[in-house]
LUMMAR-569028 format. One record per residue (C-alpha): residue number from 0; residue in three letters; y, z, x. Coordinates in Angstrom, 1 decimal, m for minus. Example, Ala and Ser with C-alpha at 12.3 -4.5 7.8 and 13.67 -1.06 7.14 Angstrom:
<lolums>
   seq   type        y        z        x
     0    Ala     m4.5      7.8     12.3
     1    Ser     m1.1      7.1     13.7
</lolums>
This chain:
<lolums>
   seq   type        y        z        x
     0    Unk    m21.2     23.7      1.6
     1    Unk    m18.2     21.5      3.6
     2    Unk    m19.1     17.6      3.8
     3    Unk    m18.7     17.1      7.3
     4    Unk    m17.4     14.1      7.0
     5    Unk    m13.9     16.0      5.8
     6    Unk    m13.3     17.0      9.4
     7    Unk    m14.5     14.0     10.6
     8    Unk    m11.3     12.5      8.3
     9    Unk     m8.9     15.2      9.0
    10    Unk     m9.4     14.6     13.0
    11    Unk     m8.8     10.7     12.7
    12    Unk     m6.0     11.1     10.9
    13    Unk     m4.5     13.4     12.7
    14    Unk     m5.4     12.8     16.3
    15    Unk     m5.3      9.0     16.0
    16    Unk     m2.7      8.4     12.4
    17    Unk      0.0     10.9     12.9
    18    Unk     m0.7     11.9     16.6
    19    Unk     m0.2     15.3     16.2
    20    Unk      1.5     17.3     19.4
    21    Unk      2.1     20.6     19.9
    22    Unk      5.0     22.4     18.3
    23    Unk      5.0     19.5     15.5
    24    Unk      6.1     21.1     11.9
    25    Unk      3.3     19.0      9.9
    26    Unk      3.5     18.5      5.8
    27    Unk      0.4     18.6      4.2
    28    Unk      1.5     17.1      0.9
    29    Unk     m1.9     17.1     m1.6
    30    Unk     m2.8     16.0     m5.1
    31    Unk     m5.4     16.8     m6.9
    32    Unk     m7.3     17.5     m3.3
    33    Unk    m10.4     19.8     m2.5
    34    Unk     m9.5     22.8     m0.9
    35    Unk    m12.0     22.4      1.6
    36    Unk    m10.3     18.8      2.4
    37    Unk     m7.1     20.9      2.9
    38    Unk     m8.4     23.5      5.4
    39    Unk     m9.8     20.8      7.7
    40    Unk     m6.5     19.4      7.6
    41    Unk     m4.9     22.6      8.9
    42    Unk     m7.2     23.8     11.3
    43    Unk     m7.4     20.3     12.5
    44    Unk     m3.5     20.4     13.1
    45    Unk     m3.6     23.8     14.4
    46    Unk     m6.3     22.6     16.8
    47    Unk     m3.6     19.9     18.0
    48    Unk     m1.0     22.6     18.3
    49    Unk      0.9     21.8     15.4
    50    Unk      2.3     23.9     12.7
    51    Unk      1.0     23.1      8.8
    52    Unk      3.0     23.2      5.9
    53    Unk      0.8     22.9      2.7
    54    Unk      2.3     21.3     m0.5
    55    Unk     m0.3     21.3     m3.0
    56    Unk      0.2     19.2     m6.5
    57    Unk     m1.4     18.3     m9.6
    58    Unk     m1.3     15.0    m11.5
    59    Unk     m1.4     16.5    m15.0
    60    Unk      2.1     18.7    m13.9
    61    Unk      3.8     15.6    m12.1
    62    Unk      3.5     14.1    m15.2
    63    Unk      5.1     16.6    m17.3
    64    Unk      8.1     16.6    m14.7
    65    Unk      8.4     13.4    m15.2
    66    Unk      8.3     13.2    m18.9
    67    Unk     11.4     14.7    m20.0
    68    Unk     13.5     14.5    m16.8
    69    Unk     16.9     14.5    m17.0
    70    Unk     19.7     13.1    m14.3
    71    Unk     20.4     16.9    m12.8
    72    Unk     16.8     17.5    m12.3
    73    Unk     16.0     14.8    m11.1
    74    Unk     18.7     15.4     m8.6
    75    Unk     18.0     18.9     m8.0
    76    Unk     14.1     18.1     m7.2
    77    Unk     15.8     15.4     m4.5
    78    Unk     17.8     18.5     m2.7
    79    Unk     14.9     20.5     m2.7
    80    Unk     12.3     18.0     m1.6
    81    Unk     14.5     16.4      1.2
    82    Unk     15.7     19.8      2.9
    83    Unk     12.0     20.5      3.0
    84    Unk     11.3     16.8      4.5
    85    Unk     14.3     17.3      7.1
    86    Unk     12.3     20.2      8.6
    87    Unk      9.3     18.4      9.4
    88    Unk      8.1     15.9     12.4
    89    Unk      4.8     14.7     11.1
    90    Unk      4.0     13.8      7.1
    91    Unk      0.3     13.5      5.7
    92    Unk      0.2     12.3      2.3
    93    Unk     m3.5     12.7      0.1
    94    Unk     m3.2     11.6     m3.2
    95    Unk     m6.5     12.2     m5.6
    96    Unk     m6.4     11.3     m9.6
    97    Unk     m8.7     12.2    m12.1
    98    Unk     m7.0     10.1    m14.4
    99    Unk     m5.6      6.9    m12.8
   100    Unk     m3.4      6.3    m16.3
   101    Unk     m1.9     10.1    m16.1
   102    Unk      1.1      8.3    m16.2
   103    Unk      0.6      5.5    m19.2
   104    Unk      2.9      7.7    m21.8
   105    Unk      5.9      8.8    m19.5
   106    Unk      8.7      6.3    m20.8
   107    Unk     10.1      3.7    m18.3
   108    Unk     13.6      4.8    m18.3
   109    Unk     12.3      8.4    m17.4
   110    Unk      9.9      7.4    m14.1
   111    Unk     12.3      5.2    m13.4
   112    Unk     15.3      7.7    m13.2
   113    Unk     12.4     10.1    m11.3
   114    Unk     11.3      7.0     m8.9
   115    Unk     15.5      6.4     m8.3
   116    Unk     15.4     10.1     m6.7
   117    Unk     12.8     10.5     m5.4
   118    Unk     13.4      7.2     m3.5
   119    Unk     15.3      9.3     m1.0
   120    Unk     13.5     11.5      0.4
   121    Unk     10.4      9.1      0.8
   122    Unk     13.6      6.9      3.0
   123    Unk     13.7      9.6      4.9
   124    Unk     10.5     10.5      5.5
   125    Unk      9.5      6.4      6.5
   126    Unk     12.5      6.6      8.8
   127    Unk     12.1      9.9     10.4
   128    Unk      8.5     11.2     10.9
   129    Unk      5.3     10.2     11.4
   130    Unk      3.8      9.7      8.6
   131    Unk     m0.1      8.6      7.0
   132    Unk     m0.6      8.2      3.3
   133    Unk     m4.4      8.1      1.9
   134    Unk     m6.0      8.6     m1.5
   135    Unk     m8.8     10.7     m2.2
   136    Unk    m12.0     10.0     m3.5
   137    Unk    m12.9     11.2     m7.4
   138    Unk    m15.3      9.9    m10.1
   139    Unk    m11.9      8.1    m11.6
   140    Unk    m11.5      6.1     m8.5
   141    Unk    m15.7      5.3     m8.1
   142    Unk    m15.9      4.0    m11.9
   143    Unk    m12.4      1.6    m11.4
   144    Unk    m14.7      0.3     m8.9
   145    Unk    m17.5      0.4    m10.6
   146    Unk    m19.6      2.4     m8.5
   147    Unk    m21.6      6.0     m8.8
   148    Unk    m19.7      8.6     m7.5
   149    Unk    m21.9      9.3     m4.8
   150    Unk    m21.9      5.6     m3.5
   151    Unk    m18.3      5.2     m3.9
   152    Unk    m17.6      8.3     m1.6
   153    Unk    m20.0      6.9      1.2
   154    Unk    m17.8      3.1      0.9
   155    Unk    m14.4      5.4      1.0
   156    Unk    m15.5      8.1      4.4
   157    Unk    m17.3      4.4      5.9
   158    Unk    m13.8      2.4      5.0
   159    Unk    m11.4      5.2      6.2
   160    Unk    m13.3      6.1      9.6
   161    Unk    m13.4      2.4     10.8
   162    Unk    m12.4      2.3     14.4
   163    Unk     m9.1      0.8     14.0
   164    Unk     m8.3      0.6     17.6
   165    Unk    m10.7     m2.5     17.5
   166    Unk     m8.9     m4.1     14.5
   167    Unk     m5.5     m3.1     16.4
   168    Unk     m6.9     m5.6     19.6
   169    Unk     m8.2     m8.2     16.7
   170    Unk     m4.8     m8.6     15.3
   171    Unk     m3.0     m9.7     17.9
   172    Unk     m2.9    m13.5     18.0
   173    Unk     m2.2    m13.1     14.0
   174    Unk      1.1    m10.7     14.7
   175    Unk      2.3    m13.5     17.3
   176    Unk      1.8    m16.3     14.8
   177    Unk      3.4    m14.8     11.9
   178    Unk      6.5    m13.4     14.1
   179    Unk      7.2    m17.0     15.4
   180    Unk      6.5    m18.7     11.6
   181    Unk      9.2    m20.1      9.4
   182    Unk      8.0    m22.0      6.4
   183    Unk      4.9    m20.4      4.2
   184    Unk      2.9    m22.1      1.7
   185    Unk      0.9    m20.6     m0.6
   186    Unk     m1.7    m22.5     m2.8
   187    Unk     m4.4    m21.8     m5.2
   188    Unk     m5.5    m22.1     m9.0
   189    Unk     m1.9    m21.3    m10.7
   190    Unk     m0.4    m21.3     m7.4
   191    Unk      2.2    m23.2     m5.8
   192    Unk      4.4    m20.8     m3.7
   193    Unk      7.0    m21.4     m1.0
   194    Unk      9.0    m19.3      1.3
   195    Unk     10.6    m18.6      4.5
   196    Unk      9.7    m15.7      6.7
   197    Unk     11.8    m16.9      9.8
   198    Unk     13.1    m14.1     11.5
   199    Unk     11.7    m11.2      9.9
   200    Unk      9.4    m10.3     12.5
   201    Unk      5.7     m9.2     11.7
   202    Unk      4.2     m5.5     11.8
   203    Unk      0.0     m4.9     12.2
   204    Unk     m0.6     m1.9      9.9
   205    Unk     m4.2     m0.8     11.8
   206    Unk     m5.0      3.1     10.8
   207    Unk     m1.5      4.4     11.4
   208    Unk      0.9      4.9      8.0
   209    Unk     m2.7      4.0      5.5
   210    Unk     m6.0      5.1      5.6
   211    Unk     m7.9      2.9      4.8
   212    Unk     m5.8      0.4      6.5
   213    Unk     m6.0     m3.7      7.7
   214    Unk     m2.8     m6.0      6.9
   215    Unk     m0.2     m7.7      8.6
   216    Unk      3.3     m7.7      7.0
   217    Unk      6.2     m9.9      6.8
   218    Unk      8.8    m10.2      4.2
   219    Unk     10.3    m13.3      2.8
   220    Unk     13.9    m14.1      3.3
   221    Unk     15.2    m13.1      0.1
   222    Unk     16.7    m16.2     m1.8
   223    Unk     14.1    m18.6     m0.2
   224    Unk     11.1    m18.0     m2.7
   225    Unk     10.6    m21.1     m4.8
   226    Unk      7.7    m21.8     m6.8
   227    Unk      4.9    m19.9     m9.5
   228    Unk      2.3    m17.6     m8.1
   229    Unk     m0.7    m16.1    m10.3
   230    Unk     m2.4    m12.8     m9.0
   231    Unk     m5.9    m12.0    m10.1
   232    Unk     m6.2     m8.6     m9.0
   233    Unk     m5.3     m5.9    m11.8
   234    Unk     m3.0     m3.6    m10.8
   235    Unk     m1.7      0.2    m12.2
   236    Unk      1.6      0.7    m11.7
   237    Unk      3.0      4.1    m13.0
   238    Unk     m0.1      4.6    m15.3
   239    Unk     m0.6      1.2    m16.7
   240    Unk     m2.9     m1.4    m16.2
   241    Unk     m1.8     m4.8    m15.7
   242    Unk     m3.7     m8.4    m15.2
   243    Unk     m3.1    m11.5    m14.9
   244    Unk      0.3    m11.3    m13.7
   245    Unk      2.5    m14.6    m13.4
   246    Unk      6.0    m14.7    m11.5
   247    Unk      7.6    m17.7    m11.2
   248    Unk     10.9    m17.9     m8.8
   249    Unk     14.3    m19.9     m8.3
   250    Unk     16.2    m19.2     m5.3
   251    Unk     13.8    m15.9     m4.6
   252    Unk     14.7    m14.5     m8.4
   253    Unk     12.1    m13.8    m10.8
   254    Unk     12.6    m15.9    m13.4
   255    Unk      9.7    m15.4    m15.6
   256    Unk      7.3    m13.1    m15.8
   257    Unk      4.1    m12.8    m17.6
   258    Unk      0.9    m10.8    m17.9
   259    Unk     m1.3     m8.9    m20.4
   260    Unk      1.5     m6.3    m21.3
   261    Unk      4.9     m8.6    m20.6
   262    Unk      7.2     m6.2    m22.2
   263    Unk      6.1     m3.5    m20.0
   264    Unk      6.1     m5.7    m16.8
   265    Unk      9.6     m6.9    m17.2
   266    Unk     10.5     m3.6    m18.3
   267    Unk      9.7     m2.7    m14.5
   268    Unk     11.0     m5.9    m13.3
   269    Unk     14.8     m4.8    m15.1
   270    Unk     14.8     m1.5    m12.8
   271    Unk     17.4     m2.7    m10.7
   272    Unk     18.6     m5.6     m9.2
   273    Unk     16.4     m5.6     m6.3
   274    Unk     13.3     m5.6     m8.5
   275    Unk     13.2     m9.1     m9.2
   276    Unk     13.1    m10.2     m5.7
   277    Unk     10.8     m9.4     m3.5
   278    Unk     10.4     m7.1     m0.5
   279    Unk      7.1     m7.9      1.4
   280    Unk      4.5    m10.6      2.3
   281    Unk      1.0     m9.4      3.5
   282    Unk     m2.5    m10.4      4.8
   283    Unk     m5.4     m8.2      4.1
   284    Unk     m8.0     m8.0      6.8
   285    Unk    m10.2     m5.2      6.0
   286    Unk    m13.6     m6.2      6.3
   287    Unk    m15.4     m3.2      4.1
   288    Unk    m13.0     m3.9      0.9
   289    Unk    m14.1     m7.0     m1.1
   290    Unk    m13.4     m6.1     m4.6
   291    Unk    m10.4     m4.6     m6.4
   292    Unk    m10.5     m1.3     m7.6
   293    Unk     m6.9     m0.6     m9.3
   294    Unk     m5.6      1.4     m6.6
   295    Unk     m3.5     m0.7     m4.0
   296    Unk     m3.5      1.2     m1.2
   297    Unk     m7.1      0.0     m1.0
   298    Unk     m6.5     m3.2     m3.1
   299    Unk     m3.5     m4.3     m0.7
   300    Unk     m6.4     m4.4      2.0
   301    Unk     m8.8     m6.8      0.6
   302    Unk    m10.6     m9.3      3.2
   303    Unk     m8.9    m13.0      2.3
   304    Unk     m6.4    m11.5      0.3
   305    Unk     m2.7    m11.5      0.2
   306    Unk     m0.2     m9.5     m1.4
   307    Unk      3.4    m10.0     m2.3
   308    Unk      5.9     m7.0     m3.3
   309    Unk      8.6     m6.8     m5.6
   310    Unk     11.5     m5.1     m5.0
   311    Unk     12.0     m3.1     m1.8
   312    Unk     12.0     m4.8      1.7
   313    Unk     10.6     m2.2      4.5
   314    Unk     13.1     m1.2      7.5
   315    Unk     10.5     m3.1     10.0
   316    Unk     11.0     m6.8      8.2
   317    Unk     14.2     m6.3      6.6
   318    Unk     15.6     m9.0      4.3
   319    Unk     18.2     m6.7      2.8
   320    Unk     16.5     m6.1     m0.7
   321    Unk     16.9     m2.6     m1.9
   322    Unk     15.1     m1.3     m5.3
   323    Unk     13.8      2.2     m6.6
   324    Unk     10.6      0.2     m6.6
   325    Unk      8.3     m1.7     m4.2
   326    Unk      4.8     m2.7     m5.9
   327    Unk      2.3     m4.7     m4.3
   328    Unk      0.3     m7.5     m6.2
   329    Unk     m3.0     m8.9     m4.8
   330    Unk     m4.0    m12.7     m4.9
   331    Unk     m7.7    m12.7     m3.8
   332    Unk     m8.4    m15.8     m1.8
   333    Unk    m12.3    m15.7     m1.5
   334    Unk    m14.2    m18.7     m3.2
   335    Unk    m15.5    m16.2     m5.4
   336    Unk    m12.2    m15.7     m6.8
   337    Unk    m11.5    m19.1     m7.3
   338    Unk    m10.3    m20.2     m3.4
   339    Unk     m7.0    m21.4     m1.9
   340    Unk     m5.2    m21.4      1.1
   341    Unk     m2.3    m20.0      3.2
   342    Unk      0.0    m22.6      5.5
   343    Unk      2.5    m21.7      8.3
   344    Unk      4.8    m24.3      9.2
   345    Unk      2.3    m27.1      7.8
   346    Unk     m1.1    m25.9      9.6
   347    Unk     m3.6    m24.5      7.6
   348    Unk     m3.7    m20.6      8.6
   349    Unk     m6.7    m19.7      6.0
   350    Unk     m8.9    m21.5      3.6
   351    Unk    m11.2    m19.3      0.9
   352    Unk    m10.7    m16.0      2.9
   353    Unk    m11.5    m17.2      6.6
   354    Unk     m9.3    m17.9      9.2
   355    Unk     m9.2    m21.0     10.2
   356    Unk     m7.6    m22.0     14.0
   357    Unk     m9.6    m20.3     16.4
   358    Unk     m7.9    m17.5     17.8
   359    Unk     m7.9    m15.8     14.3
   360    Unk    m11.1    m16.3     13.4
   361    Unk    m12.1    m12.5     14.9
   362    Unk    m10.5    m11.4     12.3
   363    Unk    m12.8    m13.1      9.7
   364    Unk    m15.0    m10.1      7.9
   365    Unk    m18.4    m10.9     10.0
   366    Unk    m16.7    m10.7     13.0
   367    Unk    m14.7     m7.8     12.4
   368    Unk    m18.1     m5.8     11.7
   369    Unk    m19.5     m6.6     14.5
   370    Unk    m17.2     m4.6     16.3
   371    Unk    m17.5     m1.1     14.2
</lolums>
């Protein structure tokens, strides 16, 4: 029997997400996804007056591809995948894993040459559609966050159906802040990070592109990062774990990295030269996601966290990096996680997690639950 709660899902997303109208050519693009998950998807864009187009995938395959790639496939896979993109209007994205480390044994020069590719047609997608990426629940997922199965599927249908029109209102004073900011300061245990985000504007990400969703976005002006920053959230990145990762930075360059598998991590951070500069600067706002879990599109979220990512800058706060990669890393804030604090322009923005000056402070967790 059908959770209900699937077509509960498939309506937000695509009714308030993707906005589905009629005559829209919709891409269902699945891995590792219940069937059942997939026909509420359809008849929910059906029911909108769209027209689905169903791509169904499996982790174990993508792999494979990706193992022994070579230059002309990789190239041939773009041609395909981007004529297929080019016909559509609307993109839904559900990624499920039974295996978050599927990846751990396909060698970097090979996912790199893959991610280089493949880098196009997810350009055009950003650029050209609406679009909503989500992951989907498995028993993977639930033990990363160390949860039963059947407890960590009630956190992800309560996370991902949060009214995010509420949290859309909530944001504001925190969008106008961060569009008229120059100087940020980052501070904490191993932390001492500096940057400008003048001019780069600011984007609320409420339920539209991510569900689950909460974050505003900036990006630091590229050669103005100065300083050492030490994350604390661990973080998968093409099928391997990392923790404790250290970046320090000179004139917004990555000068030295460390972490529990350094080889690996500057392996990534070589990929280009974009890589080693970085593309984003976020605030995470959700208030149901307290704890990392090793997947960042729920990680990137976390109430009184932050994130920074290397390499790619977004089109929205463009500082004119470009890499094959963009990969958020999560600084948890919360006294729990040992504290600190964010600065704009020399007043304290947030301290432990909370807000601070007044008109942010509905976005502090408590408050942001009273509201759902």
């Amino acid at each position: 029997m059908k959770d209900p709660r699937f077509d509960q899902l498939a309506k937000l997303i695509i009714s308030y997400s993707v906005r589905v109208k009629n005559g829209d050519r919709v891409m269902v693009d699945t891995t590792d996804v219940p069937d059942s998950f997939v026909v509420s998807l359809i008849r929910a864009v059906r029911q909108a007056g769209g027209i689905p187009v169903v791509v169904e995938r499996c982790s174990r395959v993508n792999r494979e591809i990706a193992k022994g790639i070579t230059d002309r496939e990789a190239r041939f896979y773009r041609d395909i995948e981007l004529f297929r993109m080019k016909k559509m209007t609307v993109y839904i994205g559900v990624r499920g894993s039974e295996n978050a480390s599927e990846n751990a044994d396909v060698p970097s020069d090979r996912m790199q040459l893959y991610m280089r590719r493949m880098r196009e047609v997810v350009d055009w997608r950003v650029k050209n559609t609406r679009w909503c990426v989500l992951r989907w629940p498995t028993p993977s997922m639930a033990q990363s966050a160390g949860m039963s199965t059947e407890a960590f599927e009630d956190f992800f249908f309560k996370v991902c159906t949060f009214d995010y029109s509420r949290m859309a209102n909530a944001v504001k004073p925190l969008l106008e802040r961060m569009k008229k900011a120059d100087k940020v300061r980052i501070v904490g245990p191993g932390t001492d990070l500096t940057f400008s985000i003048k001019g780069l504007g600011a984007v609320p990400c409420v339920g539209h592109h991510n569900v689950p969703d909460g974050e505003v976005f900036s990006c630091p002006v590229k050669a103005s990062v100065e300083g050492v920053i030490q994350f604390n959230a661990p973080t998968i990145y093409t099928g391997t774990k990392f923790e404790n990762i250290r970046l320090v930075f000179k004139k917004g360059k990555i000068v030295q990295a460390e972490a529990n598998n350094t080889k690996k991590l500057n392996e990534i951070l070589d990929t280009d030269e974009g890589s080693r500069y970085l593309g984003e600067f976020s605030l995470g706002i959700n208030p149901y996601i307290n704890e990392p879990m090793g997947d960042i599109l729920f990680d990137e979220k976390i109430s009184g966290s932050l994130h920074l990512a290397v390499g790619r800058a977004y089109d929205e706060c463009d500082n004119g990096n470009r890499s094959a990669i963009h990969w958020d890393l999560v600084l948890i804030q919360r006294p729990e996680w040992g504290g600190g604090e964010v600065w704009f322009d020399g007043e304290l923005i947030r301290k432990d997690g909370k807000f601070v000056p007044k008109d942010l402070q509905k976005l502090n967790p408590e408050n942001l639950r009273k509201q759902h």
